[in-house]
DRENGUMI-373854 format. One record per residue (C-alpha): residue number from 1; x, y, z. Coordinates in steps of 0.25 Angstrom, whole numbers. Each point is the difference from the previous one (the first is absolute). Example, Ala and Ser with C-alpha at 12.3 -4.5 7.8 and 13.67 -1.06 7.14 Angstrom:
1,49,-18,31
2,6,14,-2
This chain:
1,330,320,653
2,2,13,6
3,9,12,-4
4,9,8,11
5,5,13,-6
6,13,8,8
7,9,12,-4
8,14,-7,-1
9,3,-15,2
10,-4,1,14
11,-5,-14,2
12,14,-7,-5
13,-1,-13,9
14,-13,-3,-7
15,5,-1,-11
16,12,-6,2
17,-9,-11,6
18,-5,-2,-15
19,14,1,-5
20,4,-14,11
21,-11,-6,-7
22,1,0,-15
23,13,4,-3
24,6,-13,0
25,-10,-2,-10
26,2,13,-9
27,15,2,4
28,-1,15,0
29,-4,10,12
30,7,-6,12
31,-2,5,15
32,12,9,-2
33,-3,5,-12
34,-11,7,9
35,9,4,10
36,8,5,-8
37,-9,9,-8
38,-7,5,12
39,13,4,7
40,1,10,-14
41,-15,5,0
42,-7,-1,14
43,2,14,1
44,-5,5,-12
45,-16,-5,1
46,-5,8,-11
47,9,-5,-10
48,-4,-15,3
49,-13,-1,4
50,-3,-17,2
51,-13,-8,-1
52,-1,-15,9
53,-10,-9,-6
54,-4,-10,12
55,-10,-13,1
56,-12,2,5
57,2,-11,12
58,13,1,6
59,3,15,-3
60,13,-7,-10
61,7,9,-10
62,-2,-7,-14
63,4,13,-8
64,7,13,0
65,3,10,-8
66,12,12,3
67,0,12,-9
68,13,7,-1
69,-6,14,-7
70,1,6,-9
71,-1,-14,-8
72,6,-11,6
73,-8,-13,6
74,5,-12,7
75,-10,-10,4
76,-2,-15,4
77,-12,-10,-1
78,-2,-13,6
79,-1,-10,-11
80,-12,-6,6
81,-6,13,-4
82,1,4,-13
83,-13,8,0
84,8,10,10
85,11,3,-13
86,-10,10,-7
87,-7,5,14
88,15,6,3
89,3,5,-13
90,-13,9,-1
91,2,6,14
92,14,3,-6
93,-3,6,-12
94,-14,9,9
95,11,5,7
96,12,2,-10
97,-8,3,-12
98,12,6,-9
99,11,-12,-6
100,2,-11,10
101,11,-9,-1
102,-2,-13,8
103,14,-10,1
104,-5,-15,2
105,9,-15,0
106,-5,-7,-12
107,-2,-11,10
108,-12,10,5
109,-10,-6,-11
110,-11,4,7
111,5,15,0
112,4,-2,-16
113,-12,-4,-3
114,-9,9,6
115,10,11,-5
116,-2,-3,-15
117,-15,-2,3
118,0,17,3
119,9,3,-12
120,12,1,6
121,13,-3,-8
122,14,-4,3
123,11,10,-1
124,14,-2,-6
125,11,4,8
126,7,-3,14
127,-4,-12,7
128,4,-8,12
129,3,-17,1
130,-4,-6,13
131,12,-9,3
132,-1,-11,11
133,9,-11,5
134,-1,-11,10
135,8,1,15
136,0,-17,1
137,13,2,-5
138,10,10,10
139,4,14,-6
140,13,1,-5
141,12,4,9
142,-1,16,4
143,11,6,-5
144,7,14,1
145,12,9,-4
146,9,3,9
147,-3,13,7
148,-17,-4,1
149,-8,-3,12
150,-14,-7,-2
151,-10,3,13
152,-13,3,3
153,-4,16,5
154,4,4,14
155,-8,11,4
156,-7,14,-6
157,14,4,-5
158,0,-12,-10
159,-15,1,-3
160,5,14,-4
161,12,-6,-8
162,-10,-11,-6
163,-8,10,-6
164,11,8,-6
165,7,-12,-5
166,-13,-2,-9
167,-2,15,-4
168,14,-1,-7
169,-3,-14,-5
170,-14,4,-7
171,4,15,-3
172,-14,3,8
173,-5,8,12
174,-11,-9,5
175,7,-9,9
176,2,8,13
177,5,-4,14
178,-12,1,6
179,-8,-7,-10
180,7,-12,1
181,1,0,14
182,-17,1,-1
183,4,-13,-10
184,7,-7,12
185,-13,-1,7
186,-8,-5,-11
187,-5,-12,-2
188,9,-10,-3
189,11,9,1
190,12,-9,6
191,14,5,3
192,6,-13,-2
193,-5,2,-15
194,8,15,0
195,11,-1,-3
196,14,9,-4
197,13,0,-6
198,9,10,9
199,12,6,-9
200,15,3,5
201,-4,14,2
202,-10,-5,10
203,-13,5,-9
204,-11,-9,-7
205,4,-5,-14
206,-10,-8,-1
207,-13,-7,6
208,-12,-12,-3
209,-13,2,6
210,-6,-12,0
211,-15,-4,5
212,-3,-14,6
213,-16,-7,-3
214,1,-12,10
215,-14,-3,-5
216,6,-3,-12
217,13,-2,4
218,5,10,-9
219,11,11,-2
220,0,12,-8
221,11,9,-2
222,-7,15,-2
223,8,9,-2
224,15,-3,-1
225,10,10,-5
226,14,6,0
227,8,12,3
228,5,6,-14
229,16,1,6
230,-1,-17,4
231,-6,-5,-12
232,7,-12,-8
233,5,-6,12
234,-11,-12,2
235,-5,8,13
236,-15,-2,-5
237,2,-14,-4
238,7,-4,15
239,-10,10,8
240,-11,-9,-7
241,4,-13,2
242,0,3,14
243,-12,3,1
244,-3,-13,-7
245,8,-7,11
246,-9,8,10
247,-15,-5,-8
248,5,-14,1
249,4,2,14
250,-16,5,4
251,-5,-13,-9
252,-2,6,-13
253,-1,-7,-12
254,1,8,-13
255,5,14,-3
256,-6,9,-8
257,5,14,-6
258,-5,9,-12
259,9,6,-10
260,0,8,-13
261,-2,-12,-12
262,2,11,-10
263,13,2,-7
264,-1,16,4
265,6,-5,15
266,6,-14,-1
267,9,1,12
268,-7,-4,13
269,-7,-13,-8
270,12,-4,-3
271,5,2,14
272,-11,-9,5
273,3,-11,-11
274,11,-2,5
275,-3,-3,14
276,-10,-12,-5
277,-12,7,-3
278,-8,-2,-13
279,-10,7,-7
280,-15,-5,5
281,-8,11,-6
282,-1,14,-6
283,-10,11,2
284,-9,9,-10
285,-4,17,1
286,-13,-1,-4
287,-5,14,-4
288,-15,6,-3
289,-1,11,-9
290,-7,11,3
């Protein structure tokens, strides 16, 4: 195997071409997951230096690991290669040598297991469910308040809106206009998966960015939120369902989204609950001491 090292996540549709092969199989680290983390860091390089374990044959991507400094690591492993769990970890751990807190599916066995191996333990505290449901079935009917518009975005004005629309949902200043119109040209952004609820006053109250794997045939809702001023008015649930409607409409099969499990922040998984999905799996923060 060969080791590829870069300063920032600068070889994303490598390993998103990992992510199409095993996460049907591990349930966790889907292609728009890696989109959407590189549309929040692929400007900061020295905060997420990245390694890309490849074959030695065909020059495939069997591993990768994705430090988020000071102590943060995401990471995928190809089953097929379990070796790979503890080659990824070490490299993190040369270059993040203080704590290092590393969030896994419990579905990711291979990951588990090479994590205890190192003597890493499982933290108690905030955790995420991966939820899932089938698209054989139609969606629900969309439906909204009087007063609400559901569209996709229509120009750099909106992409402008769209960004504030999720600053004011989140409370947070990373999401800008021009970094999700940098998304909107990354792979496999789609505009027919981006969609928006338009309020009576003719501003964003709520939006679903959703990211399509036809490999997989597979949707995933990351991120999805709602203005402070529009919430309790089922705007999340109907901007959702359509873009359910528009997975099914591109073939896909299965949704899938990731939510607090905790009871610290019990609304969104109840949210999704209600539109049909089930809990599949939860993750684990693993964590070396120093």
């Amino acid at each position: 195997m060969l080791r590829h090292e870069y300063a920032g996540p600068v070889e994303l549709r490598s390993m998103q071409s990992l992510s199409e092969r095993v996460s049907a199989r591990t349930g966790y680290r889907l292609v728009g997951d890696l989109a959407w983390n590189w549309c929040l860091s692929h400007d900061q390089p020295r905060e997420h230096p990245t390694a890309l374990w490849t074959d030695g044959a065909g020059g495939e991507v069997v591993a990768w690991g994705w430090l988020e400094l000071p102590d943060g690591l995401m990471l995928q492993v190809d089953p097929d290669h379990p070796d790979l769990a503890e080659e990824v970890l070490a490299w993190a751990e040369g270059v993040a040598p203080g704590v290092l807190n590393v969030e896994v599916c419990q579905t990711e066995t291979v990951l588990v297991d090479a994590l205890v191996r190192r003597g890493y333990a499982p933290e108690d505290g905030p955790f995420m469910v991966c939820l899932g449901r089938s698209l054989v079935t139609p969606p629900e009917k969309v439906e909204l308040p009087p007063g609400y518009l559901l569209r996709g975005l229509d120009g750099p004005e909106d992409v402008e809106r769209r960004a504030a629309v999720h600053r004011a949902a989140f409370g947070s200043t990373r999401v800008t206009g021009a970094r999700h119109a940098r998304m909107m040209r990354t792979w496999p952004y789609d505009p027919a998966f981006d969609l928006v609820v338009e309020g009576p006053d003719g501003e964003f109250a709520a939006y679903c960015q959703g990211w399509y794997d036809p490999a997989n045939r597979t949707g995933e809702f990351e991120p999805v939120g709602t203005h402070p001023d529009h919430r309790r008015r089922g705007l999340s649930g109907a901007v959702c369902l359509a873009v359910l409607h528009a997975f099914a409409a591109a073939g896909g099969e299965r949704a899938v989204v990731y939510a607090r499990g905790d009871d610290a922040y019990p609304v969104p998984k109840r949210l999704y609950e209600s539109m049909g999905f089930t809990v599949q799996a939860r993750t684990l923060t693993y964590t070396r001491p120093v």
